[in-house]
C-alpha positions in Angstrom: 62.1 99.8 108.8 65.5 98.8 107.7 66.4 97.0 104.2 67.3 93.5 104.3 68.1 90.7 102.8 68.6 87.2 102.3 70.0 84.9 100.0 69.4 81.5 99.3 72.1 78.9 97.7 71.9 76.0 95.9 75.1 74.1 97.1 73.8 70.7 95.9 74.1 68.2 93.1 70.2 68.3 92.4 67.4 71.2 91.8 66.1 72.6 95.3 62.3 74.3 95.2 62.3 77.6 96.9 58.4 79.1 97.4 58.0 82.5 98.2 54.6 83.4 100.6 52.4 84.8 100.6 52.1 84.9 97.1 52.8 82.1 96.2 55.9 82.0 94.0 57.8 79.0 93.6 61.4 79.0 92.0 63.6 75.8 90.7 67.2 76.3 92.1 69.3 74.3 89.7 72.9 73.5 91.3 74.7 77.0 91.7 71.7 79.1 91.3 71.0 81.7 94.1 67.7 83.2 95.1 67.9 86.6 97.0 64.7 88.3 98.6 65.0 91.9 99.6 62.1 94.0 101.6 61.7 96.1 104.6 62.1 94.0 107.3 60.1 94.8 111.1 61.4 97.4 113.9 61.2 93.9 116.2 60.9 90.2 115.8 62.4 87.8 112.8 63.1 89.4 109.2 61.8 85.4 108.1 60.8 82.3 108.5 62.3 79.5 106.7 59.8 76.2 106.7 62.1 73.6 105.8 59.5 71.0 103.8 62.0 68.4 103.5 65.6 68.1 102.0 65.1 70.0 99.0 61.8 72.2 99.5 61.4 75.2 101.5 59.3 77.6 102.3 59.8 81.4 102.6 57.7 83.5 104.8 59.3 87.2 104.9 58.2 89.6 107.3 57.9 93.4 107.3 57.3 95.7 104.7 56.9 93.4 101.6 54.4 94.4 99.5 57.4 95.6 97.3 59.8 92.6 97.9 62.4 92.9 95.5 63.3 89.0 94.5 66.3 88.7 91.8 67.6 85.2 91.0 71.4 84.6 89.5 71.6 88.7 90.5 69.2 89.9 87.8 65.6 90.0 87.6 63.3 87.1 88.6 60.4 87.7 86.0 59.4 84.1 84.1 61.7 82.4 86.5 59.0 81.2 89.0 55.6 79.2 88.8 52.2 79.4 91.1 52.6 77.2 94.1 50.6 76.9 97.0 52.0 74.5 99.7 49.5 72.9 101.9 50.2 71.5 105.1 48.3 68.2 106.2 47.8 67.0 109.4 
């Protein structure tokens, strides 16, 4: 499997909600924060999936190898940046 990764901006004037599944973890993106996810993506196929929940919500869905999914936020560690989230989709 080869290493990827991907990072996530925010380029806005507001906070953006990032949430990371399966876990769930959610992270607050205030303006000029960046969120970066790195893992083992698959041979084949999409690395992720990015679930836009409206303007300033997403959800992440990386695929692969992620059972050690290294996630940093600002470049350093992400420890006691994020929250439990679990989106639920309706309808």
């Amino acid at each position: 499997m080869a290493r990827t990764q991907q990072t996530f901006e925010n380029d806005r004037d507001d906070p953006i909600y990032v949430s990371v599944e399966p876990w769930p973890e959610c992270f607050e993106l205030e303006p000029g924060d960046k969120l970066t996810l790195i893992w083992n993506a698959p041979a084949t196929g999409d690395a992720s999936q990015v679930n836009f929940i409206n303007e300033r919500e997403l959800v992440v869905w990386p695929n692969g190898d992620i059972d050690k999914i290294v996630i940093l936020f600002n470049g350093g560690p992400s420890d006691g940046r994020s929250w439990k989230f679990k989106h639920s989709v309706t309808g």
